[in-house]
C-alpha positions in Angstrom: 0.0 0.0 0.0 1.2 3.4 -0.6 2.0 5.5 2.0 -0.9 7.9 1.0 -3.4 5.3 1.1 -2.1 4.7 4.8 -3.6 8.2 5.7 -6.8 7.4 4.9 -7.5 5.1 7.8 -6.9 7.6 10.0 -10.1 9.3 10.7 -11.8 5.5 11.1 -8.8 4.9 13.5 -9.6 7.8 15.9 -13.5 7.1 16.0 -12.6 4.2 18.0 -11.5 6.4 20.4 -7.8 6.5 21.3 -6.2 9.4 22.9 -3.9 12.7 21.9 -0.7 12.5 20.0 2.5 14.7 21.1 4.8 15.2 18.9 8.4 16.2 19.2 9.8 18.4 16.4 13.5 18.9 16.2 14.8 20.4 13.3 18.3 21.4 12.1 19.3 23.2 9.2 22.1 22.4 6.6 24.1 24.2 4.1 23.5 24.0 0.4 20.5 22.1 0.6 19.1 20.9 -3.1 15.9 22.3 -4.2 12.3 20.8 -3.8 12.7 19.7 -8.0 15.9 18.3 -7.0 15.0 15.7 -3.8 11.9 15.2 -5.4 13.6 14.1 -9.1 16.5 12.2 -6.7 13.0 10.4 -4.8 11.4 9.2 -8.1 14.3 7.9 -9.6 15.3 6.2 -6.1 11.6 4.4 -6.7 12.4 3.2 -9.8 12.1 6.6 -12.2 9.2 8.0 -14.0 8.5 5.7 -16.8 8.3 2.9 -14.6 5.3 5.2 -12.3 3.5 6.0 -16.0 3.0 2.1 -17.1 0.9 1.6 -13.6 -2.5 2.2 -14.2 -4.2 0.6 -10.9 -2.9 -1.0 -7.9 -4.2 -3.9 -5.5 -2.6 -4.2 -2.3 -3.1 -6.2 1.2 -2.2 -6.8 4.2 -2.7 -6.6 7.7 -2.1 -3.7 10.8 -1.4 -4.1 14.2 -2.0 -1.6 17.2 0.7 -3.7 19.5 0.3 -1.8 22.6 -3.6 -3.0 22.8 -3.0 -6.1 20.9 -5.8 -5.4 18.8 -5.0 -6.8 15.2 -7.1 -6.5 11.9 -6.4 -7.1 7.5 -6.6 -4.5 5.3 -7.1 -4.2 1.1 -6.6 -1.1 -0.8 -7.2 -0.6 -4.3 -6.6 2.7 -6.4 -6.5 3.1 -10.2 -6.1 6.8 -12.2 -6.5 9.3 -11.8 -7.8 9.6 -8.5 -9.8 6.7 -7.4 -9.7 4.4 -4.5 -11.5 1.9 -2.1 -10.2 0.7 1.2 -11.4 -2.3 3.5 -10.1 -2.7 7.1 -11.3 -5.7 9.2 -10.6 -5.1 12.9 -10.9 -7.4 15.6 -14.3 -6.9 17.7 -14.8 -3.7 15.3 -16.0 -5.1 12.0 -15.2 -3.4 8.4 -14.7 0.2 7.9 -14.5 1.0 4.1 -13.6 4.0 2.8 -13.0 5.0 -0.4 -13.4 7.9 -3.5 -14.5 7.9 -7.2 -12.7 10.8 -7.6 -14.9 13.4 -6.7 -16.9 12.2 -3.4 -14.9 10.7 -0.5 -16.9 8.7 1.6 -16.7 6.4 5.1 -18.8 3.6 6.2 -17.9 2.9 9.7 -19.7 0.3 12.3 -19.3 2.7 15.5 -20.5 6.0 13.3 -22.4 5.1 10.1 -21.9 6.0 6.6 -21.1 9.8 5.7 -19.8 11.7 2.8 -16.6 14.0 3.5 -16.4 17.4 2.7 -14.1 20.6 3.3 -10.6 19.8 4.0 -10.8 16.1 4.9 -12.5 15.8 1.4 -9.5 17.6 -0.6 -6.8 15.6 1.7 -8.4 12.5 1.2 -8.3 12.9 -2.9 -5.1 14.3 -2.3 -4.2 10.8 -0.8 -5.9 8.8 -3.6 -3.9 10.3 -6.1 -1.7 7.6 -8.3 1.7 8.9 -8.8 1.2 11.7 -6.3 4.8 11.0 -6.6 4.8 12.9 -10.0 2.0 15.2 -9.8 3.3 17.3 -6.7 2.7 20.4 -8.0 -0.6 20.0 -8.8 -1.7 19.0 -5.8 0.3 21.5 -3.5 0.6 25.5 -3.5 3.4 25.5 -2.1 6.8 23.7 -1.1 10.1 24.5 0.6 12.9 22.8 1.8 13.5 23.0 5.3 17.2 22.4 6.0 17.8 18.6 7.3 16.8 16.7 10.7 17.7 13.6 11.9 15.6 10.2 11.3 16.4 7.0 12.9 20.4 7.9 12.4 19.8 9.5 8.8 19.9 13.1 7.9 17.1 13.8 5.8 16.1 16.8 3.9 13.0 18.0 5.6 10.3 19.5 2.7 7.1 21.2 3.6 4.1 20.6 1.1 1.2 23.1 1.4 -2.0 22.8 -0.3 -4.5 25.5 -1.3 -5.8 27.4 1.5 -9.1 25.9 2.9 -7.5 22.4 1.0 -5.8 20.9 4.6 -3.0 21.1 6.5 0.8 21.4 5.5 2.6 18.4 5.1 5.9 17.6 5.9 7.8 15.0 4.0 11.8 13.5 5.4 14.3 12.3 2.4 17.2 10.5 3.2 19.9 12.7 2.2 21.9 9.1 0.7 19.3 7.2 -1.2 16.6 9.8 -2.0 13.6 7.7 0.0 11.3 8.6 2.2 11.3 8.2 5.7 9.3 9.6 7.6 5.7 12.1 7.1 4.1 14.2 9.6 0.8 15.7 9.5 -2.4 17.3 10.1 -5.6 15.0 9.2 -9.1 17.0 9.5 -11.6 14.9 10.6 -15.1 14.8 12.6 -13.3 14.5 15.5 -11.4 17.7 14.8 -7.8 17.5 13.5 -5.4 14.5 14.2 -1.5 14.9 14.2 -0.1 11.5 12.6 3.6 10.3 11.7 4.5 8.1 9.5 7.7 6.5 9.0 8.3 3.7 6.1 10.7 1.3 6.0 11.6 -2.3 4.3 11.6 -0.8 1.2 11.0 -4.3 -1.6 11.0 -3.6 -5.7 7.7 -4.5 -7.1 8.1 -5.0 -11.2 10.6 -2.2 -10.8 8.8 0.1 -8.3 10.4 0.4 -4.7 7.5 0.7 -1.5 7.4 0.3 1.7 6.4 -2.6 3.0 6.2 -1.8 6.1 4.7 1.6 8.0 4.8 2.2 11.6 2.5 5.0 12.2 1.3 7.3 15.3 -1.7 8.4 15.4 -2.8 9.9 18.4 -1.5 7.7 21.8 -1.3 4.9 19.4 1.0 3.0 17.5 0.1 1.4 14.2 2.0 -1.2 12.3 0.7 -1.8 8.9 2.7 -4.5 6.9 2.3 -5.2 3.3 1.7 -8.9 2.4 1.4 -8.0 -2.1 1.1 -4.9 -3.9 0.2 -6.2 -7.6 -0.4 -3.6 -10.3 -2.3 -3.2 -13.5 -4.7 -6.1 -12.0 -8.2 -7.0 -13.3 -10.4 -4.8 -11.2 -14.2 -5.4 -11.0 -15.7 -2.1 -12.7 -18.3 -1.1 -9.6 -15.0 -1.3 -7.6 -15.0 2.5 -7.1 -18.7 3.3 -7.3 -20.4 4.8 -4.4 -21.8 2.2 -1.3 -25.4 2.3 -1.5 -25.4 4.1 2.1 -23.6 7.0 0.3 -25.9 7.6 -2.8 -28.9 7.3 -0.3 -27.5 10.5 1.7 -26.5 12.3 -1.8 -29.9 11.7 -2.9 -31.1 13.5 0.6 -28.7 16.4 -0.5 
């Protein structure tokens, strides 16, 4: 699963009610630092380079997550496909499914605690944002703004620290950590708007594996609020047979569009 799919189960995450995140910023700056174009170009070709991003036209991963401090453990299946759409299952212990998901234009939740609802606002435009494919290459579309930040430390790596800012009323800055060496990513902090109000969350991939010539994480430890998250990649497989309702709306969702 991409890392931006990983944000998505972030607002069904906090509905089951875990407590408040602190986070601990500590940020250094660093001489002749390269540009946003440049870490960027460095990141993409680290992954496996631009042509290899353009022949994938959908993407079917699973796997499972694991909140180890309250040994609570559930599966989890994302699929997306160009240019923006995506559906998420996660099956949690004593919780049931929540599926989320986008056609490209609505964004949508089915939970068991809270129901079905439609996003809008901010969660809507950071939740598409998310559901991009090859957000990797279409960056400045979907930001305002970027800048490079100087450098910071990550698990023993110094990393270029970049600051993504969407459109105002679009969400929260994002903040992205390059490993200075081999161009990937390491680690993501941001700002998720949700019901609940917004939710701080870091990510950090690692286990990076080559998929037909794509590099992912396999494995994303995540904080989202007091918890800890583990979500570990089983397959990725791309350009996969895909059932064509895959992406269209639950029936929950076009019964509350139709009360719009």
């Amino acid at each position: 699963m991409r890392l931006s799919h990983a944000r998505s189960l972030v607002t069904a995450l906090a509905l089951l009610g875990f407590g408040v995140l602190s986070n601990s910023p500590a940020t250094a700056t660093a001489d002749d630092v390269p540009t946003v174009d440049q870490i960027m170009e460095k990141y993409i070709e680290a992954t496996g380079g631009k042509a290899v991003y353009e022949k994938i036209k959908n993407t079917q991963t699973k796997g499972t997550l694991e909140f180890p401090a309250a040994g609570l453990k559930g599966t989890l299946s994302v699929y997306g496909a160009e240019p923006a759409k995506m559906y998420s299952e996660t099956e949690l212990e004593g919780v049931g499914v929540i599926k989320n998901g986008t056609d490209g234009e609505t964004a949508w939740e089915v939970n068991p605690l809270t129901g079905a609802r439609i996003m809008t606002g901010a969660e809507r435009d950071g939740f598409l944002r998310a559901a991009a494919l090859h957000s990797e290459l279409k960056w400045k579309d979907l930001y305002e703004k970027s800048e490079v930040k100087g450098t910071e430390d990550v698990d023993g790596k110094t990393c270029y620290k970049v600051v993504f800012t969407p459109k105002e009323g679009a969400g929260s800055p994002e903040t992205k950590y390059f490993d200075k060496q081999s161009g990937l990513l390491t680690k993501v902090t941001a700002t998720v708007n949700s019901p609940m109000g917004d939710i701080a969350t870091e990510s950090y991939p690692t286990n990076y594996q080559e998929v037909d010539g794509l590099k992912l994480p396999f494995k994303t430890t995540q904080k989202v609020l007091t918890q800890e998250i583990v979500i570990t990649i089983d397959t990725v497989k791309f350009n996969v047979e895909i059932p064509k309702d895959r992406f269209d709306l639950p029936a929950e969702i076009k019964t509350l569009k139709d009360k719009k």
